[in-house]
C-alpha positions as semicolon CSV with decimal commas, in nm:
position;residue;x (nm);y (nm);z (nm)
1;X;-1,343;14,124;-0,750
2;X;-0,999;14,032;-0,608
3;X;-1,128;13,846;-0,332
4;X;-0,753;13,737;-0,196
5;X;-0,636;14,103;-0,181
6;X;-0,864;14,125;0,156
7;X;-0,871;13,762;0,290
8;X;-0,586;13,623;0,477
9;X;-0,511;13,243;0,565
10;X;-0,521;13,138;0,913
11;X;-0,282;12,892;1,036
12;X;-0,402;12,584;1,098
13;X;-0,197;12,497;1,398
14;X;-0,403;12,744;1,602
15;X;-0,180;12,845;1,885
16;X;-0,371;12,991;2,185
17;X;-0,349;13,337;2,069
18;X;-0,539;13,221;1,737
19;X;-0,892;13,091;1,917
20;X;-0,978;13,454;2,105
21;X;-1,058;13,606;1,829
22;X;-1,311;13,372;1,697
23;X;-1,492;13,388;2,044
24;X;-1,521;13,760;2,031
25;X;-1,663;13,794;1,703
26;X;-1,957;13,518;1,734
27;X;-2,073;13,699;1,978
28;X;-2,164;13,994;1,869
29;X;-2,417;13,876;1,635
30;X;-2,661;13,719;1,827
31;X;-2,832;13,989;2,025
32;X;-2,878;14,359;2,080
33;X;-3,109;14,460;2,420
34;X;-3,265;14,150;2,506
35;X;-3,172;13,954;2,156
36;X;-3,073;14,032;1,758
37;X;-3,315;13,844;1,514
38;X;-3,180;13,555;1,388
39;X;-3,307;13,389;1,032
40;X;-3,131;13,044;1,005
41;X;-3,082;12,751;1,170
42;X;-2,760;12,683;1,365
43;X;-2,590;12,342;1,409
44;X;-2,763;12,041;1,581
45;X;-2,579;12,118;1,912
46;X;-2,651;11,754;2,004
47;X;-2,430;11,649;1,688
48;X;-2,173;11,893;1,707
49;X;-1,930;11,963;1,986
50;X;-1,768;12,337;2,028
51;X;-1,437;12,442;2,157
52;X;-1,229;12,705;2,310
53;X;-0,952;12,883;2,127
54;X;-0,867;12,938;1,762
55;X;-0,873;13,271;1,585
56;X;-1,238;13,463;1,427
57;X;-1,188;13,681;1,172
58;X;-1,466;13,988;1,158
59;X;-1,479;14,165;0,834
60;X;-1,650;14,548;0,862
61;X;-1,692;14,808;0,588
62;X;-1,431;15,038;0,734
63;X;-1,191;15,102;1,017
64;X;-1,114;15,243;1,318
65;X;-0,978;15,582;1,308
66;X;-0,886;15,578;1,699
67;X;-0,883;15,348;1,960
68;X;-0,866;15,730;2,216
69;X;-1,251;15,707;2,350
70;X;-1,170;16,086;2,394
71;X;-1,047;16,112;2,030
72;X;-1,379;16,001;1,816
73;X;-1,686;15,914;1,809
74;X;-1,725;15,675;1,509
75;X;-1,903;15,365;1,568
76;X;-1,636;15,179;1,376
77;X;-1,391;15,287;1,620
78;X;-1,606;15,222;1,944
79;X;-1,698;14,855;1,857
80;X;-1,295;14,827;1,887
81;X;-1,196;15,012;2,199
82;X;-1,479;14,870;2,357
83;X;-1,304;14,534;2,355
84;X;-1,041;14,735;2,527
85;X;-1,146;14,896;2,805
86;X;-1,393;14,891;3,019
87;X;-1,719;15,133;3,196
88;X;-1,750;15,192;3,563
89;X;-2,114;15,068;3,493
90;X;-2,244;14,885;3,252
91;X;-2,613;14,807;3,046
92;X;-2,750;14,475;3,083
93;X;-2,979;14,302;2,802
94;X;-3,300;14,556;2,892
95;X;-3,040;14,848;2,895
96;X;-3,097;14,913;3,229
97;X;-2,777;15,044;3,437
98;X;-2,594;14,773;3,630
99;X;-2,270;14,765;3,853
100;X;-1,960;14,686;3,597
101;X;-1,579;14,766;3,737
102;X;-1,788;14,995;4,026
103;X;-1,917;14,770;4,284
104;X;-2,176;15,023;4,398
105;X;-2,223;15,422;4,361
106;X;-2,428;15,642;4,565
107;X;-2,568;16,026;4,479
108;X;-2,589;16,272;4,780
109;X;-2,919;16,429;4,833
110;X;-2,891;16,717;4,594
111;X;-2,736;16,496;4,300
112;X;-2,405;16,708;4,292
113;X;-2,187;16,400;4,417
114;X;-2,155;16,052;4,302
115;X;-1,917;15,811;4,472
116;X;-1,822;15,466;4,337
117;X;-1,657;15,202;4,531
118;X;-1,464;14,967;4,262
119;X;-1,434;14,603;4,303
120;X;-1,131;14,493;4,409
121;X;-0,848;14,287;4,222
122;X;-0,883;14,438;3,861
123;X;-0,586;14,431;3,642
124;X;-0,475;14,635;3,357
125;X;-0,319;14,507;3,073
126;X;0,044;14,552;3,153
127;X;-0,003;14,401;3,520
128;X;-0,034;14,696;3,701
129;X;-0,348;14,714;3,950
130;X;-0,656;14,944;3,848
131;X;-0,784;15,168;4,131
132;X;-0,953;15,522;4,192
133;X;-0,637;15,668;4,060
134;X;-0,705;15,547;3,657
135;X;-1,069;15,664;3,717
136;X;-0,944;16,025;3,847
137;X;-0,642;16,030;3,560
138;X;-0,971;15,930;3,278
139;X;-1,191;16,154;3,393
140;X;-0,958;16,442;3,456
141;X;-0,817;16,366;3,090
142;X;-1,149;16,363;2,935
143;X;-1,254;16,766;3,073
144;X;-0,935;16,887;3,018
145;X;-0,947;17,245;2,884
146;X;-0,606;17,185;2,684
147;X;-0,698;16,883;2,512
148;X;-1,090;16,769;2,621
149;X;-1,267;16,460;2,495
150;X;-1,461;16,513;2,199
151;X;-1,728;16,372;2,443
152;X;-1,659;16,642;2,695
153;X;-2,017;16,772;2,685
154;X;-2,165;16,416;2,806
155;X;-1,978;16,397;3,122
156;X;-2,141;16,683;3,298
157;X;-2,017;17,015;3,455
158;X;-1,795;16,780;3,687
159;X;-1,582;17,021;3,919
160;X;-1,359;16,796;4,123
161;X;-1,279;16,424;4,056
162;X;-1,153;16,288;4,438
163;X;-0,976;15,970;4,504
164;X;-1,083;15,909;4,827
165;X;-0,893;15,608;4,863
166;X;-0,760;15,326;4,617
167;X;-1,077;15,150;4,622
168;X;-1,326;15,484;4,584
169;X;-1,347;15,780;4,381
170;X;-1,581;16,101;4,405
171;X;-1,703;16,289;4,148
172;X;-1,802;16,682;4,199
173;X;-2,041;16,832;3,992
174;X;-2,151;17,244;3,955
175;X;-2,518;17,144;3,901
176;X;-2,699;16,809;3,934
177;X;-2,669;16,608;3,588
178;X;-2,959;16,333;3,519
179;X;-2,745;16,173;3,265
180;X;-2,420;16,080;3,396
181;X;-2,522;15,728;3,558
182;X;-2,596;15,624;3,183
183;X;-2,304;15,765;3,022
184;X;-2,061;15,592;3,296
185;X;-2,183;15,282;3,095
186;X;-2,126;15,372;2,733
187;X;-1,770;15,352;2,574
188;X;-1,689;15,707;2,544
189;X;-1,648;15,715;2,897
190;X;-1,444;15,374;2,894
191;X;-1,181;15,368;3,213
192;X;-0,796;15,381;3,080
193;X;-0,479;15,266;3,299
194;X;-0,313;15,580;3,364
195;X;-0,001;15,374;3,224
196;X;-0,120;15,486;2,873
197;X;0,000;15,819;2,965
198;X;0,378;15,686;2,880
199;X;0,290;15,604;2,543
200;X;0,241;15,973;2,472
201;X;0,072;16,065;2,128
202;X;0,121;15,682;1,998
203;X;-0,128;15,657;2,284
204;X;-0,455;15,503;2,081
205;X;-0,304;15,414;1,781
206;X;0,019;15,137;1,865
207;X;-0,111;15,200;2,261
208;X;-0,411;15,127;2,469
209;X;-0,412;14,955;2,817
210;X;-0,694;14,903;2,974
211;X;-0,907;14,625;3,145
212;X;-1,129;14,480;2,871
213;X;-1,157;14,129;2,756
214;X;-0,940;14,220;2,496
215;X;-0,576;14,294;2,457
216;X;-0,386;14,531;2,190
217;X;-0,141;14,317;1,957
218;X;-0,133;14,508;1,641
219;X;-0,332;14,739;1,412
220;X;-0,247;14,802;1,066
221;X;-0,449;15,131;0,942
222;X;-0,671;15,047;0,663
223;X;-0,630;14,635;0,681
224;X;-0,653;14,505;0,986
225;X;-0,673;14,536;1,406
226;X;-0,554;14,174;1,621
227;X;-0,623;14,103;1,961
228;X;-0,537;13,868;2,177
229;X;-0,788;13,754;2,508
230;X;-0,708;13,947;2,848
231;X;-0,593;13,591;3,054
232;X;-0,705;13,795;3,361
233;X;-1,028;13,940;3,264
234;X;-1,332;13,924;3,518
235;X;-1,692;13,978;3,418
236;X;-1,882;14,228;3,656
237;X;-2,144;14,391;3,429
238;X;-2,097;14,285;3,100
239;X;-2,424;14,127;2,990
240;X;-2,182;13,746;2,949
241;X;-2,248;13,444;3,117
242;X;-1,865;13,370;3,064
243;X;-1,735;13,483;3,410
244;X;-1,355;13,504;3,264
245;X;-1,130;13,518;3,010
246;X;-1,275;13,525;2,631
247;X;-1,298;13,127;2,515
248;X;-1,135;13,244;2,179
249;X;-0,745;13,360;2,169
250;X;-0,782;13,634;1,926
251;X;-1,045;13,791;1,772
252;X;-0,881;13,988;1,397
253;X;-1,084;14,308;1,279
254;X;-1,062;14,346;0,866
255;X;-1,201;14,623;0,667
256;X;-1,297;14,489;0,343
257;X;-1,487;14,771;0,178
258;X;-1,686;14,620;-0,095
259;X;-2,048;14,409;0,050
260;X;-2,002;14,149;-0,218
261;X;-1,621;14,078;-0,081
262;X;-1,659;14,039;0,261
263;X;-2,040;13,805;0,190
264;X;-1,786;13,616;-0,043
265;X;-1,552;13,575;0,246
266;X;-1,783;13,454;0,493
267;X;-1,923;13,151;0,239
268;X;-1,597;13,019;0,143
269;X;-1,518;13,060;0,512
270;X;-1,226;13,293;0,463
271;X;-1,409;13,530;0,751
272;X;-1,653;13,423;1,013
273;X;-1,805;13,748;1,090
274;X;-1,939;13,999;0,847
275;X;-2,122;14,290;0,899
276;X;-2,387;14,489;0,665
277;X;-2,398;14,254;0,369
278;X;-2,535;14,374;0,064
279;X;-2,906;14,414;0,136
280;X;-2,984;14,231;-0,209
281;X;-2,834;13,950;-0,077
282;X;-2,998;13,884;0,278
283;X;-3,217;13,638;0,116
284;X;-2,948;13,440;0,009
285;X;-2,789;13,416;0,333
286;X;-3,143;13,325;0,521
287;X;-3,165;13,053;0,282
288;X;-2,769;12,949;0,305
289;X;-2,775;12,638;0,545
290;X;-2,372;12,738;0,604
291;X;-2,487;13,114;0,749
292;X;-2,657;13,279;0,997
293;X;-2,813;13,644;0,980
294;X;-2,855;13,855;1,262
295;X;-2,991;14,204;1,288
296;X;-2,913;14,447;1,573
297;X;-3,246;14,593;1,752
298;X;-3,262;14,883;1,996
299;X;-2,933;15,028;1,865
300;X;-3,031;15,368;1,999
301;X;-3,068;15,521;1,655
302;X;-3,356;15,705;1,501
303;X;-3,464;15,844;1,209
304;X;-3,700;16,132;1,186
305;X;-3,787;16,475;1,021
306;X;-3,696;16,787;1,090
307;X;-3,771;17,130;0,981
308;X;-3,608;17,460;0,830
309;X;-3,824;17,710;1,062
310;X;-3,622;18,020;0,979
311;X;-3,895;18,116;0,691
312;X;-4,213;17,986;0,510
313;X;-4,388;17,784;0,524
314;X;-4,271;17,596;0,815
315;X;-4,263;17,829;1,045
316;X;-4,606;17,793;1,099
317;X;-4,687;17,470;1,245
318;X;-4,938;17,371;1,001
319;X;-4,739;17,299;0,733
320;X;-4,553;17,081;0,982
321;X;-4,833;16,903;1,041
322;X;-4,930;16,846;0,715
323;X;-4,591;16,698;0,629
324;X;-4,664;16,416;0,959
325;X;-4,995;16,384;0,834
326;X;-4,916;16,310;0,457
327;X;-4,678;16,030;0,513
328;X;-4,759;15,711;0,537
329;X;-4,431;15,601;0,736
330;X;-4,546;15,195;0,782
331;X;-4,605;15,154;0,438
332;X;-4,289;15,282;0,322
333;X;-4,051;15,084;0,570
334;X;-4,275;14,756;0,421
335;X;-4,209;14,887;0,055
336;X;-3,815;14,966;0,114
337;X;-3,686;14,731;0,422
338;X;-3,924;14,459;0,414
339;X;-4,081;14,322;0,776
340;X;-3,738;14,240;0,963
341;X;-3,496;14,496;0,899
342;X;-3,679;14,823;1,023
343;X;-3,884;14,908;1,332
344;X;-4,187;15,217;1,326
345;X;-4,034;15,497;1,548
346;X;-4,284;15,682;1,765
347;X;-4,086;15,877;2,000
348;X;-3,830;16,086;1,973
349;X;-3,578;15,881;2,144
350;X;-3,545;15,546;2,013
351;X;-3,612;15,202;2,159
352;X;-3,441;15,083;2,475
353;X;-3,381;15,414;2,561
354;X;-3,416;15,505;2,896
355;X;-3,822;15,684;2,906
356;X;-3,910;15,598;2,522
357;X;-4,292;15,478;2,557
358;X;-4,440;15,378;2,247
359;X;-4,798;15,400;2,363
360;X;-4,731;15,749;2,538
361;X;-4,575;15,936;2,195
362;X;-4,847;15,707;1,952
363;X;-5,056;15,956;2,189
364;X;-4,971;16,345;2,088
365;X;-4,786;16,238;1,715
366;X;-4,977;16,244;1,362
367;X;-5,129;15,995;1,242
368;X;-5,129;15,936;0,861
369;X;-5,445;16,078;0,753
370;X;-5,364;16,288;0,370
371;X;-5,761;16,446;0,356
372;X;-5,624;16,636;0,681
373;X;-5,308;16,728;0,529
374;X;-5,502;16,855;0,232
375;X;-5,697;17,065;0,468
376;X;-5,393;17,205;0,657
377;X;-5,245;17,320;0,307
378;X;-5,574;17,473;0,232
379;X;-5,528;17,678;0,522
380;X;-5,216;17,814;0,416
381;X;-5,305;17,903;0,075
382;X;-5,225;17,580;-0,125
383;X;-5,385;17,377;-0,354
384;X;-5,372;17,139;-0,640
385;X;-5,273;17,432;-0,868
386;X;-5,020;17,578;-0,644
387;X;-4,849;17,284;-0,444
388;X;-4,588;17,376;-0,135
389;X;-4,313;17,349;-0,302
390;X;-3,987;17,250;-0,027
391;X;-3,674;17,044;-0,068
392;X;-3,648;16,721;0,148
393;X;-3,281;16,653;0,224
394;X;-3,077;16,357;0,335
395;X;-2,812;16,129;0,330
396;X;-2,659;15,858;0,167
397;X;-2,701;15,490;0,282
398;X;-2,854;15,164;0,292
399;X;-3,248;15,198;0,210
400;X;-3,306;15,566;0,288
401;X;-3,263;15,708;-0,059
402;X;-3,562;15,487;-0,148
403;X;-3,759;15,588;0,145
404;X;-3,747;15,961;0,088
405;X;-3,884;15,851;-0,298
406;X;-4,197;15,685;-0,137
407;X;-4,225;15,995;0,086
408;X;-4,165;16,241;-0,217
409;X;-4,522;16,037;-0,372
410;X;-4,667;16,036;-0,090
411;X;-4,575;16,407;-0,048
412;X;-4,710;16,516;-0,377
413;X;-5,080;16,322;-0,319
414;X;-5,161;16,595;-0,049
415;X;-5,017;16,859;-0,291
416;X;-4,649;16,897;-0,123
417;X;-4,376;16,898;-0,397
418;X;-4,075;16,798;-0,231
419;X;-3,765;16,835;-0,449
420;X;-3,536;16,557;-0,343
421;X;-3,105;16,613;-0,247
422;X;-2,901;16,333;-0,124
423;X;-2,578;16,388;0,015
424;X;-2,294;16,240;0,264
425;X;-2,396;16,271;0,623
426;X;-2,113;16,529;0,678
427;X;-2,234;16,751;0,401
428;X;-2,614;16,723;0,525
429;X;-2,515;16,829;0,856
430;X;-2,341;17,139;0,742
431;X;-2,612;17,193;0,495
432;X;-2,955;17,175;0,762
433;X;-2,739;17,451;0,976
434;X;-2,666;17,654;0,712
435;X;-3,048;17,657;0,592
436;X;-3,173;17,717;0,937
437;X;-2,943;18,035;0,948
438;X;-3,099;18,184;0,610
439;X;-3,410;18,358;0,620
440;X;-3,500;18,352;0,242
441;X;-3,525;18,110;-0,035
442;X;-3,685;17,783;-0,072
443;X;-3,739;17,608;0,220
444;X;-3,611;17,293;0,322
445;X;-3,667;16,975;0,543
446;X;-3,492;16,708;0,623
447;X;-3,482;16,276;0,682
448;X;-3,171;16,274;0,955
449;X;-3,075;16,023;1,168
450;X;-2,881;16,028;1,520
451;X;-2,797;15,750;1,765
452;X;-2,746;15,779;2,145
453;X;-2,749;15,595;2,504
454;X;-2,998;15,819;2,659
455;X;-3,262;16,087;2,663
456;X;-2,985;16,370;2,692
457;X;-2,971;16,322;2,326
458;X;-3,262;16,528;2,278
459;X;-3,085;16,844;2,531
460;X;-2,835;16,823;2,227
461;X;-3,070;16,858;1,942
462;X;-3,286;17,114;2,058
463;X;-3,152;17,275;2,386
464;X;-3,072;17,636;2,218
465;X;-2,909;17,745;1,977
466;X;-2,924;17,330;1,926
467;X;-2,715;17,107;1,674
468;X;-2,820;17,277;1,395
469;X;-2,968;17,623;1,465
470;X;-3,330;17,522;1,389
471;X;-3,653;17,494;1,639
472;X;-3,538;17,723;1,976
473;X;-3,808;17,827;2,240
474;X;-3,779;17,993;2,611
475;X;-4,034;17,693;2,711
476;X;-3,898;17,387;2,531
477;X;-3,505;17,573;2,681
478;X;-3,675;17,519;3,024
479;X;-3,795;17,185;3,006
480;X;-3,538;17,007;2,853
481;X;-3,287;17,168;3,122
482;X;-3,488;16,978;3,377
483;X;-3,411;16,662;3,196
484;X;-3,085;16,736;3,262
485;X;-3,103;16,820;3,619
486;X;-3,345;16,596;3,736
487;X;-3,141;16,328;3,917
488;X;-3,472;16,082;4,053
489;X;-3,532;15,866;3,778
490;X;-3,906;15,854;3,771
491;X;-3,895;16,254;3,812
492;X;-3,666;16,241;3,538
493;X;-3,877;15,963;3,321
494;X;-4,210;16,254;3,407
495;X;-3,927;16,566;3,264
496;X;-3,851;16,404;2,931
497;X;-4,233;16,285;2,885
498;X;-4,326;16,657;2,894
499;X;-4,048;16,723;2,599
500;X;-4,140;16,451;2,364
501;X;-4,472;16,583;2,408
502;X;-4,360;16,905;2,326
503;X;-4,146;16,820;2,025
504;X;-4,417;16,558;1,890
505;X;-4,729;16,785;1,984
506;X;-4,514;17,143;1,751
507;X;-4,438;16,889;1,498
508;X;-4,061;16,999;1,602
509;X;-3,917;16,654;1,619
510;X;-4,181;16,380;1,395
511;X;-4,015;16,021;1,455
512;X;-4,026;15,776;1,174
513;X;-3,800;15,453;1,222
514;X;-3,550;15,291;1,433
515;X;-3,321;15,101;1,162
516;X;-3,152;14,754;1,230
517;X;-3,065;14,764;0,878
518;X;-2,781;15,006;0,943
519;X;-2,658;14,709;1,108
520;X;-2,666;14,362;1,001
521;X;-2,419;14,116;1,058
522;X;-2,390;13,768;0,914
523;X;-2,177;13,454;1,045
524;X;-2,065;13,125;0,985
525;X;-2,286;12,888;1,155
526;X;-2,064;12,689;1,349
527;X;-2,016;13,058;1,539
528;X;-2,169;12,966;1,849
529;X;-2,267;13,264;2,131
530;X;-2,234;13,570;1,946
531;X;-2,426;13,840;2,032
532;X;-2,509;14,188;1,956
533;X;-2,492;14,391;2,341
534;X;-2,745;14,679;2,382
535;X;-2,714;14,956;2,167
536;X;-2,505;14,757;1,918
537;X;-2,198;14,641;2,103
538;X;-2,008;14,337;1,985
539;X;-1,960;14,132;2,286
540;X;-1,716;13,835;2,208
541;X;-1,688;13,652;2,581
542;X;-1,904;13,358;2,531
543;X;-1,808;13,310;2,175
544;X;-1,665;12,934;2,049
545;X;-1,619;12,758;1,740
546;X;-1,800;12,411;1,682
């Protein structure tokens, strides 16, 4: 491999612009929703002193392809811009929903108005002040019929956006919407500086003020992204203990494609942050005194099966049912991620999600039990002679082409043969909604995986005619539209309850893992404070080099 094609020298005069970068990339590696698992041993703090400045370099598979929170929704590009800017509220360690550039917000009775007072003395990038007016000019940006957010569907049927005054800002809404508290403190709905609206289409790409801890220097498509610390940053919400400016002066963002490069990078210290090393390899950084591993948790991604329901046999909920109960989903995860890579799934919203309850789903899912599988298929006119024969689809990455194998055996002990197609994830979702729309031919399934902030992830899936045209119903229509318009949280916590029930007790929806091994990042040891934010967000603030 030509390692110096990818890594760069640093100088090593280290001006102040060179130390923010090391702070922001050390840490995000150290904790995700109350902590990331970490497998070596860092530096005797009592023999080792840290300072601020100098430069970390982060090395990721791939880049940005915006830096427009209304322009993508790649977690590649995300990770970047939300450096940048900044959320009206914020998630803490537990995920729950704390104050962040808002002060306070209050909901009128009926949940069609929320009003946020911001706190006062926030500067954008360029100087200028942020007030009510950048949250009207985001928001009104983002729902535009000319040119909406990718995103628009997650900020609600908002009607009006009001600046009531420079320090407070209304938002309208048709109908009450349960979910927009949560999505105030996710990226996509990151506040920009209406200043950005000079910078026209470069707006994104050489462009992008906002409030973050992070400043826009330079970005290089396909090499590399440099930032520089915000000098005037103030921590409201972020889940920091640094109340200021990042400790390191610039944090640089490198795609090296190949695994092997960028784990070759971080031991000769070339890079100090790497992310998804070759999963061959984790033992050899665990066991590197030089390294540290770190795996996200509660990333707000889950991995389950779903089901072609347009024509036989799974149509009938029985052969659902004998697909949950035929797989044994703990042994597999043990067999192709090990014990620290992987978490059981039970729900149909992942961890640290607001309302997943492992206890409550472990209640109304399947249980691996093949002799009732075997009975199920009986039912239906199956047997050892004439097997259900289906095609189990997914996509390509990390372990899960080796997971659908061990399903696929697991499959064929009840007397399910499950012809196996792997493909990229854009090609599998065209593929599931094309099969749902056919009503002959052999009948599919499928291991898919999708990642979001909160339960309204599951109105998306399944609310009809859903993401992919499969499971629709009047009834499960009804409920999950009270998820959405149930503003009181514990009302809302009872509303998605009844739909996980629902999707869990029809075999609609059957849960299988929550994967940290989509996200593993490795550092240098003398990284010190980086840490992995809820629902895998690189947070930088504390970061220093020893």
């Amino acid at each position: 491999m030509n390692l110096q094609k990818f890594l760069k020298p640093i100088s090593t005069t280290k001006p102040q612009w060179l130390t923010a970068s090391l702070a922001l990339v050390l840490l995000l590696a150290t904790a995700c929703t109350g902590g990331s698992t970490n497998t070596s041993t860092n530096t005797d703090p009592a023999t080792a002193s840290s300072a601020e400045g100098g430069t970390l370099v982060w090395a990721r598979y791939g880049d940005a392809d915006s830096l427009d929170p209304h322009r993508t929704t790649t977690t590649l590009s995300w990770q970047i811009f939300d450096q940048l800017y900044d959320t009206l509220l914020a998630f803490d360690d537990n995920g729950e929903i704390v104050p962040n550039l808002a002060s306070e917000w209050q909901v009128n009775d009926d949940g069609t108005e929320v009003t946020f007072t911001l706190n006062p003395g926030i500067q954008c990038h360029d100087g200028t002040p942020f007030d009510a007016n950048d949250v009207k000019y985001t928001a009104d940006r983002a729902i535009s019929n000319d040119n909406p957010s990718v995103t628009k569907g997650a900020w609600g049927p908002i009607s009006e956006v009001q600046v009531v005054d420079d320090q407070t800002v209304t938002f309208r809404f048709a109908s009450p919407f349960g979910a927009f508290l949560s999505f105030m403190a996710d990226p996509f709905a990151s506040m920009l500086c209406d200043s950005n609206a000079d910078a026209g289409t470069q707006f994104g790409v050489s462009s992008a003020i906002g409030t973050g801890p992070w400043k826009l220097v330079s970005w290089t498509k396909g090499d590399e992204i440099v930032l520089d610390k915000n000098e005037n940053y103030q921590k409201f919400g972020r889940p920091v203990e640094n109340p200021g400016a990042p400790y390191l002066d610039r944090l640089v963002v490198r795609q090296i494609p190949e695994a092997q490069t960028r784990l070759a990078g971080l031991q000769t210290g070339e890079v100090q942050l790497i992310v998804n090393p070759p999963l061959d390899d984790l033992d050899a950084v665990r066991n590197d005194d030089n390294l540290e591993l770190h795996v996200a948790e509660n990333t707000g991604q889950n991995f389950f099966f779903e089901f072609t329901i347009s024509r036989p046999p799974f149509n009938d909920i029985r052969a659902r049912q004998a697909v949950a109960h035929a797989v044994d989903v703990d042994a597999a995860i043990q067999t192709a991620f090990g014990d620290d890579l992987v978490q059981r799934e039970r729900c149909p919203i992942s961890r640290g999600v607001f309302a997943n309850d492992q206890d409550f789903c472990a209640q109304h899912g399947y249980e691996h039990d093949p002799d009732r599988a075997k009975e199920l298929l009986a039912e239906l006119g199956y047997s050892p002679e004439n097997p259900m024969k289906v095609i189990l689809m997914t996509s390509t990455g990390d372990n899960r082409e080796k997971m659908v194998q061990i399903f696929q055996s697991q499959l064929a002990q009840v007397g399910i043969d499950a012809q196996l197609e792997t493909m990229d994830i854009g090609t599998l979702n065209a593929r599931v909604k094309q099969e749902n729309e056919k009503t002959s031919g052999p009948s599919t399934f499928d291991l898919m995986d999708w990642a979001w902030f909160d339960p309204d992830i599951l109105y998306q899936l399944w609310h009809s005619p859903g993401a992919y045209s499969g499971y629709q119903s009047p009834e499960l229509d009804a409920m999950l539209e009270q998820t959405r318009t149930t503003v009181d949280q514990e009302e809302r916590r009872a509303a998605v309850n009844d739909v996980m029930e629902y999707l869990l007790t029809n075999a609609v929806h059957v849960p299988l893992y929550t994967p940290g091994s989509l996200w593993v990042y490795a550092t240098r040891s003398n990284v010190e404070g980086y840490k992995i934010g809820p629902f895998n967000r690189p947070v930088f603030n504390d970061v220093r080099l020893q």
